[in-house]
TORKOL-4160 file (C-alpha; in steps of 0.2 Angstrom, whole numbers, padded with zeros to 4 digits, m for minus):
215
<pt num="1" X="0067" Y="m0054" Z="0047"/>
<pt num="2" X="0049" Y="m0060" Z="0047"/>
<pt num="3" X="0034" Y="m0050" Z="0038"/>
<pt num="4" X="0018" Y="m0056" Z="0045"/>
<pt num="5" X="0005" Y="m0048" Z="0030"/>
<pt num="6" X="m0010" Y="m0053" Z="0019"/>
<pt num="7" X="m0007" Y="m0054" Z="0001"/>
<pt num="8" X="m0023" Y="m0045" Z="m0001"/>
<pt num="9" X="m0021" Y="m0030" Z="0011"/>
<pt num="10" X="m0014" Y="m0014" Z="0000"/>
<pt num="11" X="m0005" Y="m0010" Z="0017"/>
<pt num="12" X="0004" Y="m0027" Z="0015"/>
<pt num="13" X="0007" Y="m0022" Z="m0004"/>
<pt num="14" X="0015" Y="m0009" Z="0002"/>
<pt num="15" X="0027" Y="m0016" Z="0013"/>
<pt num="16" X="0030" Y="m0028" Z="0002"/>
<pt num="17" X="0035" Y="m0017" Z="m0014"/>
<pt num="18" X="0049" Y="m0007" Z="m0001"/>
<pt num="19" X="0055" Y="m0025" Z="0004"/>
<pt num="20" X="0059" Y="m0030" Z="m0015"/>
<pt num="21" X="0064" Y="m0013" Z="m0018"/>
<pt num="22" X="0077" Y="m0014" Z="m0005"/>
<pt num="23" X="0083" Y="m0031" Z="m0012"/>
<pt num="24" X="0080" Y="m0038" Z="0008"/>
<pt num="25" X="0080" Y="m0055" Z="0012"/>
<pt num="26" X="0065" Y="m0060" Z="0023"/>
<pt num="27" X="0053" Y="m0073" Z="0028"/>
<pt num="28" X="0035" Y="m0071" Z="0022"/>
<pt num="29" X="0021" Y="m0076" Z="0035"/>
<pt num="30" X="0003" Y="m0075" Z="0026"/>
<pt num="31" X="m0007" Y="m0074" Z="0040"/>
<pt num="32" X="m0025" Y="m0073" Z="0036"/>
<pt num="33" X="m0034" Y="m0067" Z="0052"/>
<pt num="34" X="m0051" Y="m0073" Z="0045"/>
<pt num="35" X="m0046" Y="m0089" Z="0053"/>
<pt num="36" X="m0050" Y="m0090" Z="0070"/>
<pt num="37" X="m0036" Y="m0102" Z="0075"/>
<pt num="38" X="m0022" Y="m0089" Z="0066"/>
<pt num="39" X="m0031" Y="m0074" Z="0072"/>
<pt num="40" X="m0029" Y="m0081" Z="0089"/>
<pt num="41" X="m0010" Y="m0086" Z="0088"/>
<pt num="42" X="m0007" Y="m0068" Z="0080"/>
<pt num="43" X="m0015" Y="m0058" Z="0094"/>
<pt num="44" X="m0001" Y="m0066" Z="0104"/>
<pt num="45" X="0013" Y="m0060" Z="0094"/>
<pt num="46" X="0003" Y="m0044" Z="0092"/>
<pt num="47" X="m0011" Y="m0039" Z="0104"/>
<pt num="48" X="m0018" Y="m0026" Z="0094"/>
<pt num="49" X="m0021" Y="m0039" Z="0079"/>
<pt num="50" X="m0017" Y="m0025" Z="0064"/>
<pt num="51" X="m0007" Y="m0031" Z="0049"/>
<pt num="52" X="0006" Y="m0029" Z="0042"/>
<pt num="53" X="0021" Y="m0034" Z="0057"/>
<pt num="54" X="0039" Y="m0034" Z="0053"/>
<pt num="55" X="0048" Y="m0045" Z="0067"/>
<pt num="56" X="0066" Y="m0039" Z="0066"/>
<pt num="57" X="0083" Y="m0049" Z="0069"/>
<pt num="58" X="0085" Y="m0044" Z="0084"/>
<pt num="59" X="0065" Y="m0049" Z="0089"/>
<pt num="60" X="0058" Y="m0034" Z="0089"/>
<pt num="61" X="0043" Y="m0030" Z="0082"/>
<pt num="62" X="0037" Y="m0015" Z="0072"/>
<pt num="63" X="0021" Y="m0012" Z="0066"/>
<pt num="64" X="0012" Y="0000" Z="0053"/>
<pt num="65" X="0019" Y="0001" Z="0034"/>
<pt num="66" X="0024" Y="0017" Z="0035"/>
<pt num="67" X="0036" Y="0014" Z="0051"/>
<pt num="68" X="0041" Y="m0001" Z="0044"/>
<pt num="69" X="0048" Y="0005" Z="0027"/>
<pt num="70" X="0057" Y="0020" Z="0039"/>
<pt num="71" X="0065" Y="0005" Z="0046"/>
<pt num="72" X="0072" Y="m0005" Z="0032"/>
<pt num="73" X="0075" Y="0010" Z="0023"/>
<pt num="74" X="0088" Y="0016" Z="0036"/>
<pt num="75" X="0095" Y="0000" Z="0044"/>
<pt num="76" X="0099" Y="m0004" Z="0024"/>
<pt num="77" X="0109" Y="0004" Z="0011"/>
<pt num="78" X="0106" Y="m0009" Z="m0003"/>
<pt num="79" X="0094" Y="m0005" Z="m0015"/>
<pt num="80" X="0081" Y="0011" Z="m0019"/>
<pt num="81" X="0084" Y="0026" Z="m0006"/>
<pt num="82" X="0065" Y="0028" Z="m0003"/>
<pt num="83" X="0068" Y="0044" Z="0009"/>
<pt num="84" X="0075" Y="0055" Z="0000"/>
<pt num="85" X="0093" Y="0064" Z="0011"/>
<pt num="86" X="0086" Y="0081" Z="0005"/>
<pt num="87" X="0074" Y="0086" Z="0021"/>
<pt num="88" X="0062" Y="0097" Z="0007"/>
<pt num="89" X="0062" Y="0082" Z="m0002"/>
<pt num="90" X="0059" Y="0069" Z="0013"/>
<pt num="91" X="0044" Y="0080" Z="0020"/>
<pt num="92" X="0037" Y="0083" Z="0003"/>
<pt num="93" X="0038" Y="0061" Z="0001"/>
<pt num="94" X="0033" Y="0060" Z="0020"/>
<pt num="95" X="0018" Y="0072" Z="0017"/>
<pt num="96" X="0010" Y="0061" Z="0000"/>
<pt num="97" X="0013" Y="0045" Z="0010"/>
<pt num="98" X="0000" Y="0052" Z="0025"/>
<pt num="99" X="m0012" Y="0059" Z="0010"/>
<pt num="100" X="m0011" Y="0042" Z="0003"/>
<pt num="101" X="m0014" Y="0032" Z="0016"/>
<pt num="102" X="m0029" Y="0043" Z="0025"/>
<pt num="103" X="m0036" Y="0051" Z="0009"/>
<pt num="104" X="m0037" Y="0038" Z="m0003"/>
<pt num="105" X="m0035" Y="0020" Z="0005"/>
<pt num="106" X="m0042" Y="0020" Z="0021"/>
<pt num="107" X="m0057" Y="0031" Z="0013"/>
<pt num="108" X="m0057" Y="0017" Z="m0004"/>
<pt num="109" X="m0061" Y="0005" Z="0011"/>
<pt num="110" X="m0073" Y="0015" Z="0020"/>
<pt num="111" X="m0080" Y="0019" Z="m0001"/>
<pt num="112" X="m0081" Y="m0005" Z="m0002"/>
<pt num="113" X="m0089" Y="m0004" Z="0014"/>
<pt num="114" X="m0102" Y="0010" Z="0010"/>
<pt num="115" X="m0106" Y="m0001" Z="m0005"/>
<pt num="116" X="m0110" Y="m0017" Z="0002"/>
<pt num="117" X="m0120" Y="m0010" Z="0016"/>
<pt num="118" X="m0133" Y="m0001" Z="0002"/>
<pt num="119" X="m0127" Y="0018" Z="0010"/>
<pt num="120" X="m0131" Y="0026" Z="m0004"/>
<pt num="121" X="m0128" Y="0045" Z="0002"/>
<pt num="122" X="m0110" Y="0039" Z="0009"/>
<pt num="123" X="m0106" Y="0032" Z="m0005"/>
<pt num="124" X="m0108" Y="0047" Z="m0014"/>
<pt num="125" X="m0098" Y="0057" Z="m0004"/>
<pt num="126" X="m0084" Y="0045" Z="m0003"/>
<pt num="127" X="m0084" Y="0046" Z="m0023"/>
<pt num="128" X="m0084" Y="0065" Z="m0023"/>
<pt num="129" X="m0071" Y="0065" Z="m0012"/>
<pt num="130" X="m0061" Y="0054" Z="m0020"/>
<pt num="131" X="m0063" Y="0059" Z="m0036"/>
<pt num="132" X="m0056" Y="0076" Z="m0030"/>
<pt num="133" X="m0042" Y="0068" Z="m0022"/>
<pt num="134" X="m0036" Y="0058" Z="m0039"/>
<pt num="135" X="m0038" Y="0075" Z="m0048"/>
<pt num="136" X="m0025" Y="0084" Z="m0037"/>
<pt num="137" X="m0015" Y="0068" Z="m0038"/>
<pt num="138" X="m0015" Y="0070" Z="m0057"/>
<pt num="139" X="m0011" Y="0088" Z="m0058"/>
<pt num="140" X="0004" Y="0081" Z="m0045"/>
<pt num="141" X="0011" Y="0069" Z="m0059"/>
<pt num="142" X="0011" Y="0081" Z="m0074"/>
<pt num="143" X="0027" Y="0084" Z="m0077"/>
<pt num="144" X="0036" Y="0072" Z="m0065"/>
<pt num="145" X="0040" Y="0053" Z="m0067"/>
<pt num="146" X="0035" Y="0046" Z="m0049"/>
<pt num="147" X="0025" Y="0054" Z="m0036"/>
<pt num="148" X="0038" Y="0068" Z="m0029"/>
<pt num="149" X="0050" Y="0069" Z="m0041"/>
<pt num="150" X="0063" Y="0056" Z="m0053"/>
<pt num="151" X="0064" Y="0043" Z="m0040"/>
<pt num="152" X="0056" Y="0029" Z="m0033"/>
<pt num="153" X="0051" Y="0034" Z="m0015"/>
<pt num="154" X="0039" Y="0029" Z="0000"/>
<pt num="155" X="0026" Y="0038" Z="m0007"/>
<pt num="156" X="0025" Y="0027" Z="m0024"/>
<pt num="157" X="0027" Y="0012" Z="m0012"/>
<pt num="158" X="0010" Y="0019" Z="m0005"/>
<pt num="159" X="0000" Y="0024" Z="m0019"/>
<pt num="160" X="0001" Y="0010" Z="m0033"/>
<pt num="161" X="m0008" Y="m0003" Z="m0023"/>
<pt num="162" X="m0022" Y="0010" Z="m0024"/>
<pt num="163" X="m0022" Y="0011" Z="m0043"/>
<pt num="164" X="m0028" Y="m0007" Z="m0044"/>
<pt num="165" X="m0044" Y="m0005" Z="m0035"/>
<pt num="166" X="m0060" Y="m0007" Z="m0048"/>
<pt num="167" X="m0067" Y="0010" Z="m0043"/>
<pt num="168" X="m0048" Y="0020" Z="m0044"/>
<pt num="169" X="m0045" Y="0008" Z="m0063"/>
<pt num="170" X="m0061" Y="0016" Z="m0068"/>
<pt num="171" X="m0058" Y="0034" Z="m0066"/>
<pt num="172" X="m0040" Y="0033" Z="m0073"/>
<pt num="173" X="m0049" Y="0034" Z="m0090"/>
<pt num="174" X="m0051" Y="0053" Z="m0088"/>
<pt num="175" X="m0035" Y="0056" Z="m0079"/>
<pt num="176" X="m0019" Y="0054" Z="m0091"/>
<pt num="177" X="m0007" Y="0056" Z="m0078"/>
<pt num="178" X="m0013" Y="0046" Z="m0067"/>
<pt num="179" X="m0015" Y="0033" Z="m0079"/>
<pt num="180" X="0001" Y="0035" Z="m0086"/>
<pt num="181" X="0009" Y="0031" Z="m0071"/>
<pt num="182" X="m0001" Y="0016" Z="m0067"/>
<pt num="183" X="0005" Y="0008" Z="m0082"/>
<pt num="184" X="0023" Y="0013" Z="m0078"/>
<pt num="185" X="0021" Y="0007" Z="m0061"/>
<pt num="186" X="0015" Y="m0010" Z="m0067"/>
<pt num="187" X="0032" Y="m0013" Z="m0077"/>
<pt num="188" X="0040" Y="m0010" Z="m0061"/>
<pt num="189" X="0049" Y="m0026" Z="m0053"/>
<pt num="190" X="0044" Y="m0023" Z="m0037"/>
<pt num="191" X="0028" Y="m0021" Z="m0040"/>
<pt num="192" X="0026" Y="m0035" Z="m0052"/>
<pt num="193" X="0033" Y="m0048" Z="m0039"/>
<pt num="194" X="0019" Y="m0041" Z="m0028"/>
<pt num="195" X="0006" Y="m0043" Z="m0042"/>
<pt num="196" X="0012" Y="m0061" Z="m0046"/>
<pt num="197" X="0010" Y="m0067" Z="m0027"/>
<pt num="198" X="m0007" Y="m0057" Z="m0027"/>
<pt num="199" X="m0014" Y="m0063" Z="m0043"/>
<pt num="200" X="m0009" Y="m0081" Z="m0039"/>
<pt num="201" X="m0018" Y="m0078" Z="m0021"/>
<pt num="202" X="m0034" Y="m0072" Z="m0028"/>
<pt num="203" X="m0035" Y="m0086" Z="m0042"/>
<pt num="204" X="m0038" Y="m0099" Z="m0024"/>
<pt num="205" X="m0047" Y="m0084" Z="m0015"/>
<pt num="206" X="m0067" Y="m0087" Z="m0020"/>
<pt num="207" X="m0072" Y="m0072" Z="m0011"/>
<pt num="208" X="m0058" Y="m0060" Z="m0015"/>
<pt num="209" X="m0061" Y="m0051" Z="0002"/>
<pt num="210" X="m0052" Y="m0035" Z="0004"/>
<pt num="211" X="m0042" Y="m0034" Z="0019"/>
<pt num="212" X="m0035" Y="m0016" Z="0015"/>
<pt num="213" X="m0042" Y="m0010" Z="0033"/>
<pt num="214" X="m0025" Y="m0019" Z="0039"/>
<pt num="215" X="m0012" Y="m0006" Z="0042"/>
């Protein structure tokens, strides 16, 4: 299998943790669409030029996190199960993964876009809306370990790439649960293979771009 991703896309991140999670081997393609020549090859592989892109065994391709880490985590019994077999359970996980990724990081990118652009009346409502969003996601945690429960699951795959943007860091001050999991999830293997690749990335990346608007 090939993953086609960008170190710095949390989408990317995402795939990434359920790949180490599941203990699957697989051949990385850092594809940087920023570069013209790679942005055009890609676009060949995958017309509609989104990251990340799982090309299977058999050559077909798959994309969007979500779909992708349905994919591994029923074609492969090594590892985390990260959808739970109890259907409550897989909806309620299902459920946080869609909050996650609509709610919190499409809206973190729309919050870095609102900022470089000077909108100052967006970026307020982004924050409000966000802030509210991390709240509910706090009151989630008390009580449980991960996201939905004692287990590792999709929707932790989802939200810890989130924790590490600035804004998120910041207000974890005035969430302890929140802030308890970050620090739990940042002892976590998967997760810490990811934050070595990343961290190694940015140290050669002078602009530190994010790219979280690839899913």
């Amino acid at each position: 299998m090939e993953l086609y991703y960008f170190p710095l896309g949390r989408f990317s991140q995402k795939v990434l943790i359920a790949l180490y999670e599941k203990q699957v081997n697989f051949n990385p393609r850092v594809t940087d669409l920023r570069v013209p020549e790679v942005h055009r090859l890609y676009l060949k592989l995958y017309p509609h030029g989104k990251l990340p892109l799982l090309r299977t065994d058999t050559g077909n391709v798959l994309p969007e996190s979500s779909i992708i880490i349905d994919f591994l985590d029923n074609k492969f019994d090594s590892g985390t199960c990260l959808l739970p077999v109890n259907h409550p359970r897989e909806l309620e996980v299902r459920l946080f993964d869609r909050l996650i990724d609509n709610d919190l990081n499409h809206a973190l990118g729309q919050l870095d876009s609102a900022i470089g652009e000077q909108e100052t009346l967006t970026v307020v409502r982004l924050q409000k809306q966000l802030t509210e969003f991390l709240q509910e996601l706090d009151k989630q945690l008390a009580g449980r370990h991960w996201l939905c429960g004692d287990s590792f699951t999709l929707a932790d795959c989802a939200l810890l790439p989130c924790l590490r943007h600035p804004w998120v860091s910041h207000q974890l001050r005035e969430l302890s649960h929140l802030s308890r999991y970050r620090d739990q999830g940042n002892l976590r293997g998967s997760w810490r293979l990811v934050l070595d690749e990343l961290e190694l990335f940015e140290t050669n990346e002078p602009s530190q771009q994010d790219c979280s608007y690839l899913t």
